[in-house]
ZAVO-177954 format. One record per residue (C-alpha): residue in one letter; z, y, x. Coordinates in steps of 0.5 Angstrom, whole numbers, padded with zeros to 4 digits, always signed. Layout:
<sites>
AZYX...
</sites>
This chain:
<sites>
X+0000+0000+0000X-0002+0007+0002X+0004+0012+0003X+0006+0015-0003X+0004+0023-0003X+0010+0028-0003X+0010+0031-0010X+0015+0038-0011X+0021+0037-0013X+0020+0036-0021X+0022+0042-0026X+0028+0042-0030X+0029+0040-0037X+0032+0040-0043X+0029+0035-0047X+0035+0031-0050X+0037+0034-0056X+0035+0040-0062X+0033+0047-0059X+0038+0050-0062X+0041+0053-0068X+0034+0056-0070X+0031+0049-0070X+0036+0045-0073X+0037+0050-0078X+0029+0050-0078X+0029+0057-0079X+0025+0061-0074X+0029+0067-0070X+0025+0073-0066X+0028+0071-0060X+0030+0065-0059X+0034+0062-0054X+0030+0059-0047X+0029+0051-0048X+0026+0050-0040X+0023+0043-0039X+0029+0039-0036X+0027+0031-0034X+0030+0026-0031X+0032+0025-0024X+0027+0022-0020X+0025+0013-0019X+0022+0012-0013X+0023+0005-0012X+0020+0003-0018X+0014+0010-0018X+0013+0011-0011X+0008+0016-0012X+0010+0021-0018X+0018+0019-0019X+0016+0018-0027X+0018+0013-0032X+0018+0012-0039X+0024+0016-0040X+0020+0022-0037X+0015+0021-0041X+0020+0021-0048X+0024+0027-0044X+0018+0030-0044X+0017+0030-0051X+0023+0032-0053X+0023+0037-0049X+0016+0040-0051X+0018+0040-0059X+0025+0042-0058X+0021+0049-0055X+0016+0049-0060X+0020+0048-0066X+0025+0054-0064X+0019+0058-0068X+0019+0055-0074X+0019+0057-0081X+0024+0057-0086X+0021+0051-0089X+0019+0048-0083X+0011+0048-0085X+0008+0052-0079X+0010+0054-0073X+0009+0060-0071X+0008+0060-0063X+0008+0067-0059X+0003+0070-0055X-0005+0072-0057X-0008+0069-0063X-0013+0066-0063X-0020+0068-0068X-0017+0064-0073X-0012+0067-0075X-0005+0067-0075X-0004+0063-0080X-0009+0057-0077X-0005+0058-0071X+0001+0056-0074X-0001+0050-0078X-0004+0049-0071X+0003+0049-0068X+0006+0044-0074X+0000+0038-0073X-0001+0039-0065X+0006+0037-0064X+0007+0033-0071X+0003+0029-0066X+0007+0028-0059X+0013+0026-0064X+0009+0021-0068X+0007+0017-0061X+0015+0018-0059X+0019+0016-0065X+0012+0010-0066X+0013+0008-0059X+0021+0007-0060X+0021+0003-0067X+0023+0009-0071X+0028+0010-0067X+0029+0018-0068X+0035+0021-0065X+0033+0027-0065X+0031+0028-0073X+0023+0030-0071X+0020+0026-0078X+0024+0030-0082X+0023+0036-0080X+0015+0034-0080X+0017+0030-0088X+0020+0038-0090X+0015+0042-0087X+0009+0037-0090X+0012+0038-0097X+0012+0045-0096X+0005+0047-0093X+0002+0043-0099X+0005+0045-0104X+0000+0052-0105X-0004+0051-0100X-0009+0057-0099X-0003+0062-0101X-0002+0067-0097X+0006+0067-0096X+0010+0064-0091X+0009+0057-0091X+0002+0055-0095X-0002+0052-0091X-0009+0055-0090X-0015+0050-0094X-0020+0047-0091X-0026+0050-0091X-0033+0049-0087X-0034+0050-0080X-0037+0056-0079X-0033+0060-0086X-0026+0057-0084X-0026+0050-0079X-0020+0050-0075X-0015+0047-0081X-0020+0041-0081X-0018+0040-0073X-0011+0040-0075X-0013+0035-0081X-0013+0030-0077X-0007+0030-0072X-0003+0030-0079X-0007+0024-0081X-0005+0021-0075X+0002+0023-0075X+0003+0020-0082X-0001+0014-0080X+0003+0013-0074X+0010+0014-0077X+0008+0011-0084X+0014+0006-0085X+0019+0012-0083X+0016+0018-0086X+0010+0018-0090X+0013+0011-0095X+0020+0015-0096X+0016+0021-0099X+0016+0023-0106X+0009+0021-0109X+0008+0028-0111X+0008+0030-0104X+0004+0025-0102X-0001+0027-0108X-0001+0034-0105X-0001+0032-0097X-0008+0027-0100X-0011+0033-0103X-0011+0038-0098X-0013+0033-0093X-0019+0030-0097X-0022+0038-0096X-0024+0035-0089X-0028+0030-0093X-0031+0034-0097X-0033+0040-0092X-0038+0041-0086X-0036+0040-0079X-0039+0043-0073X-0044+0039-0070X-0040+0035-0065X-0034+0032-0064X-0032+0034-0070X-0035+0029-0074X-0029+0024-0072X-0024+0029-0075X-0026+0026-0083X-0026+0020-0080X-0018+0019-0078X-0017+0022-0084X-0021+0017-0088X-0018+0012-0084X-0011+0014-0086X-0012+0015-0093X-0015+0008-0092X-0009+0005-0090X-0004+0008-0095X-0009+0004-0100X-0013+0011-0102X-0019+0009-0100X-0026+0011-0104X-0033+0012-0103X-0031+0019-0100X-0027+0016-0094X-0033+0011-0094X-0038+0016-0092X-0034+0020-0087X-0033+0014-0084X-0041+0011-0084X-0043+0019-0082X-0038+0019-0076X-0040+0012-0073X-0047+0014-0074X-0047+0020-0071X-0043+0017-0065X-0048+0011-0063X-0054+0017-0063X-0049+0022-0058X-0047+0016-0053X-0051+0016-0047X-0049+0009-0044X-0044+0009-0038X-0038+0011-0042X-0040+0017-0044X-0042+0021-0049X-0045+0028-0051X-0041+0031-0055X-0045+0033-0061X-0054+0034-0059X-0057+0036-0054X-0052+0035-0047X-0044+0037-0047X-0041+0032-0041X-0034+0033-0040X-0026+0032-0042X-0028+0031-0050X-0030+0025-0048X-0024+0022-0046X-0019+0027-0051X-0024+0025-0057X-0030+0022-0057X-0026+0015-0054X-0020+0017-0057X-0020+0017-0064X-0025+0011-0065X-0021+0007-0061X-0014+0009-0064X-0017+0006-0071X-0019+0000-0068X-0012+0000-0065X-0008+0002-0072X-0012-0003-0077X-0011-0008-0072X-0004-0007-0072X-0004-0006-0080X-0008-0012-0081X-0004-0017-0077X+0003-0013-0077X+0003-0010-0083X+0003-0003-0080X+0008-0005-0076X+0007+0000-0069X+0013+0000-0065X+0015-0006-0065X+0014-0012-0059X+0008-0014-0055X+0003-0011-0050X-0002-0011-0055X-0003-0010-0063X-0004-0017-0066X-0010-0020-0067X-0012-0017-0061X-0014-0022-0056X-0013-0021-0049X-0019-0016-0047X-0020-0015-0040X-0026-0020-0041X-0029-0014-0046X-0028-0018-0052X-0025-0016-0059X-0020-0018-0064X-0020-0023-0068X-0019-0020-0075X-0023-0020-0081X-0027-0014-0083X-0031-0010-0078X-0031-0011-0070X-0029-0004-0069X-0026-0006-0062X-0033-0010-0060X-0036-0003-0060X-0031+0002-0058X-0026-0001-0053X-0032-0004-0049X-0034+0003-0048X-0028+0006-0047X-0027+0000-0041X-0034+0002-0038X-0032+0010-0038X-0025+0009-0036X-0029+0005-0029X-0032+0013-0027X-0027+0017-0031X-0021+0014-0026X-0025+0017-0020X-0023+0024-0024X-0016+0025-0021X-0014+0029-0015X-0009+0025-0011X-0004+0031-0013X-0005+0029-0020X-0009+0034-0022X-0016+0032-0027X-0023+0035-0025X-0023+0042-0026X-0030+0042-0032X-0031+0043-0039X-0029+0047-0045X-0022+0047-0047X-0018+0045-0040X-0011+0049-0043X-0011+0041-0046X-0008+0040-0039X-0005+0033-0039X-0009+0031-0044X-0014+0028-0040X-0010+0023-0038X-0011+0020-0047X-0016+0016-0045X-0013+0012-0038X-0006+0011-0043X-0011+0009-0049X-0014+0004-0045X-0007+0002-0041X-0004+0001-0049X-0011-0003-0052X-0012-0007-0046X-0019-0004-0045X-0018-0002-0039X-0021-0005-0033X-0015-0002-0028X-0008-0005-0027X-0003-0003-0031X+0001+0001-0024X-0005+0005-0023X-0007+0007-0030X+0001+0010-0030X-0001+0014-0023X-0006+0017-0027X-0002+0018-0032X+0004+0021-0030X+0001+0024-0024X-0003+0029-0028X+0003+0030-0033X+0008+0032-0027X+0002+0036-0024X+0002+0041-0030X+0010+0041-0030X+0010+0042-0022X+0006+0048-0023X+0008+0053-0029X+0005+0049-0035X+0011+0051-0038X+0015+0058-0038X+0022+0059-0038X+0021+0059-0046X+0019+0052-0045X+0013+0053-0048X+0006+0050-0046X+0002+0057-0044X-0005+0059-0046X-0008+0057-0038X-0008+0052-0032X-0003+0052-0027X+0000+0057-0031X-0003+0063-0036X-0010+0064-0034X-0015+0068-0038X-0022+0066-0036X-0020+0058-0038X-0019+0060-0046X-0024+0060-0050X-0024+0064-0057X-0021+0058-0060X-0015+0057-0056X-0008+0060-0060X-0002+0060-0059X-0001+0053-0060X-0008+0050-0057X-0004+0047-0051X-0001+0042-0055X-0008+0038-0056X-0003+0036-0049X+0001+0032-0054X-0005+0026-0054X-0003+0023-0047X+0004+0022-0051X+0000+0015-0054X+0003+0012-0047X+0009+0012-0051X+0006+0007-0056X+0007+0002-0050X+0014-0001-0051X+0019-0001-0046X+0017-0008-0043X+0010-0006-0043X+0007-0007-0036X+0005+0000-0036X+0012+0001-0035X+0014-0005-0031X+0009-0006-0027X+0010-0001-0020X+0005+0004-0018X+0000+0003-0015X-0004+0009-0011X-0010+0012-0014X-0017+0010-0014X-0018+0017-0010X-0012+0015-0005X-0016+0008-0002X-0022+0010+0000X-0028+0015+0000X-0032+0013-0005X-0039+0016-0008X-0041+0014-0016X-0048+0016-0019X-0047+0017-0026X-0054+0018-0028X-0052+0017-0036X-0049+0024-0036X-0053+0026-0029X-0047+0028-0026X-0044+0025-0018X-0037+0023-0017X-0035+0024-0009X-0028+0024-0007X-0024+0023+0000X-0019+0020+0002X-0016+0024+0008X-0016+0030+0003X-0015+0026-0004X-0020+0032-0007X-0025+0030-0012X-0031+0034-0013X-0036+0033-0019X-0044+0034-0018X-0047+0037-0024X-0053+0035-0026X-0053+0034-0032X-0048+0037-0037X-0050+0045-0039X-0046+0045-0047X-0052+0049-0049X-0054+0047-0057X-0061+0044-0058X-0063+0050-0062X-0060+0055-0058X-0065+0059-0053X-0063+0060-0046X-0064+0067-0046X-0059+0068-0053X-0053+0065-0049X-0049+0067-0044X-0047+0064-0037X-0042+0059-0038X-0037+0057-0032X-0035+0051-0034X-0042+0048-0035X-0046+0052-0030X-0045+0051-0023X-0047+0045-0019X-0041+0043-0017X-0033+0042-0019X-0027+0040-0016X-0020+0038-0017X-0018+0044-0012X-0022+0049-0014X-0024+0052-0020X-0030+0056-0022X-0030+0065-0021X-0030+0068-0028X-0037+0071-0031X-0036+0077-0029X-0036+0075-0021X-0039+0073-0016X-0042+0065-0018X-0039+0059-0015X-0043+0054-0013X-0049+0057-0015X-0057+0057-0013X-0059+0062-0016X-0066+0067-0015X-0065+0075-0015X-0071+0079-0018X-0072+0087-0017X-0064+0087-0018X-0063+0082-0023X-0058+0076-0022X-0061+0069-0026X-0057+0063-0029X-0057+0056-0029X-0057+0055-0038X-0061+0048-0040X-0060+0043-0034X-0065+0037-0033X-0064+0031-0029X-0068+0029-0025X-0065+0022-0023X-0059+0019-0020X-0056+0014-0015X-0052+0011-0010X-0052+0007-0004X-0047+0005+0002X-0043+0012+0003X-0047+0016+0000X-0050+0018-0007X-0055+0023-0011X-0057+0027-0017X-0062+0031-0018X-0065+0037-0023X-0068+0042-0026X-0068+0049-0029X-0071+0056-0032X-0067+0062-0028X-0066+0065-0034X-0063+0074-0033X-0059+0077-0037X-0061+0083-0035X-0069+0087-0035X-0074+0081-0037X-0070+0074-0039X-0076+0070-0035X-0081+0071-0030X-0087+0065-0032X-0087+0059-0028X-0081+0060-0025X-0077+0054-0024X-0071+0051-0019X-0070+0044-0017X-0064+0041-0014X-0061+0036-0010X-0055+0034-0008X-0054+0029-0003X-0046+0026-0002X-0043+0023+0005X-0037+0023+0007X-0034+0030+0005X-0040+0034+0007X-0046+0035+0001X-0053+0036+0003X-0055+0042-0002X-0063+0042-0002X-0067+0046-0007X-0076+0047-0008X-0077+0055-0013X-0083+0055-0015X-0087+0060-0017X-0082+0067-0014X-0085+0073-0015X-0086+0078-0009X-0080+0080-0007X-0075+0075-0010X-0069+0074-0006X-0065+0067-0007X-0058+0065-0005X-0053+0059-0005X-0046+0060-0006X-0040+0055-0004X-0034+0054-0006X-0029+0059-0008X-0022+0058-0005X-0016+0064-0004X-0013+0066+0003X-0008+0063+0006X-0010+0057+0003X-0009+0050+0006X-0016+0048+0001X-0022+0050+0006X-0029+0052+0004X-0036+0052+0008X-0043+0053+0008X-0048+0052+0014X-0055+0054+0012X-0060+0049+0015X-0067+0051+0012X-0070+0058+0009X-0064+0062+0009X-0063+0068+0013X-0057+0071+0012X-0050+0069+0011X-0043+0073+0007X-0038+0072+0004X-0037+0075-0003X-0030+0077-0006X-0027+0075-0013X-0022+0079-0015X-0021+0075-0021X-0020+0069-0018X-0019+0063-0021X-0015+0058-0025X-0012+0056-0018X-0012+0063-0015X-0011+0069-0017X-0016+0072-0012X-0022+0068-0008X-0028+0069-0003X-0034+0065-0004X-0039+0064+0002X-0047+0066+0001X-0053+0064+0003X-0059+0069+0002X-0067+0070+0004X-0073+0072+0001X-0077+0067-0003X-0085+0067-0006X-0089+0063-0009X-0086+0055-0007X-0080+0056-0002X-0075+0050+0000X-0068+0051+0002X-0063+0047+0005X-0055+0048+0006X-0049+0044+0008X-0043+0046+0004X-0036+0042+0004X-0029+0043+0002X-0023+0040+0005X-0016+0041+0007X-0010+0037+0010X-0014+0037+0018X-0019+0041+0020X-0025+0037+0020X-0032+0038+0023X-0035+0044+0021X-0043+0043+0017X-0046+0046+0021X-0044+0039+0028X-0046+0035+0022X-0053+0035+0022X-0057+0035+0028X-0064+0035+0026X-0068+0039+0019X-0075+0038+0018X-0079+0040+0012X-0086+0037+0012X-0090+0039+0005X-0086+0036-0001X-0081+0033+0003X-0074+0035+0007X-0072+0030+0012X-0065+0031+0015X-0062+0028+0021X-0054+0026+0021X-0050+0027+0028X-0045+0023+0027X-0050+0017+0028X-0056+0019+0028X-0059+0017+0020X-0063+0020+0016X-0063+0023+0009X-0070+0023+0006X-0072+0028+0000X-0078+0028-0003X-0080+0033-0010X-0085+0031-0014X-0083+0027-0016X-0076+0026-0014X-0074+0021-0009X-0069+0020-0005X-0067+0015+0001X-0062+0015+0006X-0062+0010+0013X-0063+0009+0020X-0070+0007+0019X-0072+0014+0014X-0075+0019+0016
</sites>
């Protein structure tokens, strides 16, 4: 076993009882007192790599519900969390506060067989009688109706975190409800049927909240069909390799794991459970009854469709790249919308661990797991209110989205389905075992999704090659939207994020026309592979200028990034640059002082390079530099750089690692000097080769 990485010391935390006179009375207050996250001592013998154990994943949710429910209502329906609204509206926030958290004590009091010592369901039980009674009422506890997407989408979101709770706790909340209640509770959740959802992941949030009702024996035509529409439009998004665009066109990213594989699975999870338990969560066993021991892939053995057959399967494929994902310090890949979720990235690994749908040991699956939760509680994820803050390490603008409320972090609360893994769970016994970055270095082409997994162990940095995600809609033009960070660059890491908008680009190659800057919209792969060592991925795009005319004709970027060791050979062909067109390559974007370091070495066609300040930072620096590479381009131009991102011990700067470029034609060839291989590119078409004997 490889040595455990040192960790800081964990934050404190009080998660052990009610947060308070305000939330045990259920009475919101305007300043309640500080509820600071306190977590057990550590348990290096037995979690050699985080120190985490169950009991800091129940702590943990005690001590995140304790916080919130500070804010609550008087009658316990929303949870009115301080801090900027989201353009929902307060009202929405607050619901969102109520279901989001509804959902981290659903698997905490699951996962312990109803035990409740806290009194978190009733809370959920007073607060569910409440909202429902006027829905749509503007007062202090109606809950706001479920509307289309576009007229007032959010609450549809939240239906689905209340149906789940409600499944998950149905033996101890919602079978102990007064029928009127659960007449009401069914009727306000029946709006997410009958409403449209946004043309993504959306689509699953009916489908959970048909599968409760089909479980509580109120299932209809109307269920059926939201059910039959969500699965139908799942095949057509999933792209092969575990992964899923979330909704057309090409969105790859967190969604993947925190809902495309989650709710799916979860069902599956539950009516097994119900079929062969009678609904009986908490209770015994390492998997739901019925259930066969899947590590071959199969499904379970119970009547009706074979819902494990298709999704758990997938779940396994995804988990096998996805696990690649986590820096040896905890941290997930820093990419995608709605990163505030945090340790929600963990959902899918803990899924898999709890399902048996998981191609890793049961020590490694709770690395991951609780190396991403300790990483965010290490790091400012919550304040001294306890309370989850709109960011990354802590608050950080440039990471939200207009969506994101007060209480849109707490979409953290999926990780907390470990906690459906009982205390004799493997993934609770078995000890740690070190993460799949800490091996080895690895390289892993996913050409499915067009993206490039390369991670170092000496380092633990994982970074992520784009080549293939830009979340721009099918019917969108890439001129009408805006440069999106979290979609846009070639490239991003575990350590570093993207610049905002308003800065310098990370990680870009972008062409300058009579002073306007273009961005990379629509992404086209090109192909992707990998070898011994190494790998590839491959696209193109239409510079796109968002200032002066929004296209030059016939211009077009491909690219190439090719993986070795820590080094990325960045190679692109412009054709069809105007007179007087400049280009540059950006690298990675690191803060001073920083023991993360960022370099860029120009091998062909550039003629000068610079740093370029970024005074917004960025989600894990509050002020950063970028290294530029620039020079003029017309008609069809070739550039080649050599960038890296390292830490820990200096290593060979890129401009030592390659002792020979040429570019003959359509082709690029570069020579390594560490021993004395080639890498061969070729454009039109795309191909690339690596090995003693190419050149």
């Amino acid at each position: 076993m490889t040595a455990p990485r040192t960790n800081p010391p964990a934050a404190t935390a009080t998660a052990a009882g009610p947060a308070g006179p305000g939330a045990a009375a259920g009475t919101g207050r305007a300043g309640p007192a500080p509820v600071p996250l306190v977590l057990p001592g550590e348990d290096r013998a037995h979690s050699p790599y985080t120190g985490y154990t169950r009991d800091h994943w129940e702590a943990a949710a005690d001590g995140l519900l304790s916080a919130a429910w500070q804010w609550a209502t008087p009658g316990r329906a929303l949870l009115d969390l301080p801090g900027r609204p989201s353009r929902s509206g307060v009202r929405s926030d607050g619901l969102e506060g109520y279901a989001r958290t509804f959902l981290a004590a659903a698997f905490r009091v699951a996962g312990a067989d109803g035990k409740d010592p806290h009194g978190w369901l009733e809370r959920y039980a007073d607060g569910l009688a409440a909202g429902t009674r006027t829905p749509g009422r503007d007062d202090t506890e109606s809950w706001p109706l479920i509307l289309d997407h576009h007229v007032q989408g959010q609450p549809m979101v939240e239906s689905a975190s209340v149906a789940l709770g409600l499944r998950l706790t149905r033996r101890w909340l919602w079978d102990r409800l007064d029928a009127g209640v659960q007449d009401r509770a069914e009727e306000w959740l029946r709006g997410a049927l009958r409403h449209t959802p946004a043309p993504n992941n959306w689509y699953l949030f009916p489908y959970s909240v048909a599968g409760f009702l089909e479980s509580v024996g109120r299932g209809d035509d109307e269920t059926a069909r939201a059910r039959e529409r969500a699965t139908g439009l799942l095949e057509g998004w999933y792209r092969g390799q575990g992964w899923y665009t979330d909704g057309d066109g090409r969105a790859f990213d967190h969604y993947n794991g925190w809902a495309l594989h989650l709710y799916p699975v979860l069902d599956a999870y539950l009516a097994a459970r119900e079929d062969g338990a009678a609904g009986d969560i908490g209770a015994g066993g390492t998997r739901p009854a019925g259930l066969a021991d899947d590590r071959d892939g199969s499904g379970p053995d119970h009547d009706g469709p074979d819902r494990y057959g298709v999704y758990g399967p997938r779940l396994r494929e995804h988990l096998e790249s996805f696990s690649l994902l986590f820096g040896a310090d905890g941290a997930p890949i820093h990419f995608g919308r709605s990163l505030t979720y945090r340790f929600a990235a963990g959902a899918a690994v803990a899924l898999g661990a709890v399902t048996g749908h998981t191609p890793l040991a049961p020590g490694v699956s709770r690395r991951l797991i609780s190396g991403a939760l300790r990483y965010f509680t290490d790091r400012g994820a919550t304040g001294t209110d306890g309370l989850l803050n709109l960011g990354w390490h802590g608050p950080h603008d440039a990471t939200l989205q207009t969506y994101s409320g007060p209480a849109s972090p707490y979409w953290a609360s999926k990780a907390f389905v470990a906690l459906l893994a009982p205390e004799a769970h493997p993934l609770w016994r078995a000890p740690e075992k070190p993460a799949p970055v800490e091996g080895a270095d690895r390289v892993l082409a996913l050409p499915a999704a067009g993206l490039l997994v390369q991670s170092t162990a000496a380092d633990g940095i994982v970074r992520l090659h784009n080549h293939g995600s830009d979340h721009v809609r099918p019917h969108e033009g890439e001129s009408g939207i805006p440069d999106d960070p979290l979609y846009s660059r070639m490239a991003y890491s575990t350590r570093t994020g993207p610049t905002s908008a308003a800065n310098v680009a990370d990680n870009q190659l972008a062409v300058e026309v009579a002073g306007a800057v273009s961005g990379r919209r629509r992404i086209h792969p090109l192909g992707a592979g990998h070898g011994d060592g190494w790998g590839w991925a491959a696209s193109w795009h239409r510079p796109v200028f968002s200032s002066g005319a929004p296209m030059v004709p016939g211009l077009r970027v491909d690219s190439v990034t090719v993986v070795r060791g820590g080094y990325e050979l960045r190679a692109h062909r412009v054709v069809g640059a105007p007179p007087g067109a400049r280009v540059w390559q950006s690298g990675w974007a690191t803060g001073p002082g920083e023991d993360t370091r960022s370099a860029l070495h120009g091998l062909y066609g550039w003629q000068d390079a610079d740093e370029r300040r970024a005074p917004q930072g960025t989600a894990f620096t509050p002020w950063a530099v970028v290294p530029r590479l620039t020079g003029g381009a017309e008609g069809t131009a070739f550039f080649v750089a050599l960038a890296s991102l390292t830490a820990g011990p200096r290593a060979a700067p890129p401009a030592d690692a390659v002792s020979e470029t040429r570019v003959r034609g359509e082709v690029v060839e570069v020579k390594w000097a560490r021993d004395g291989e080639w890498t061969r590119i070729a454009f039109d078409p795309v191909t690339v080769e690596h090995g003693a004997d190419v050149s």
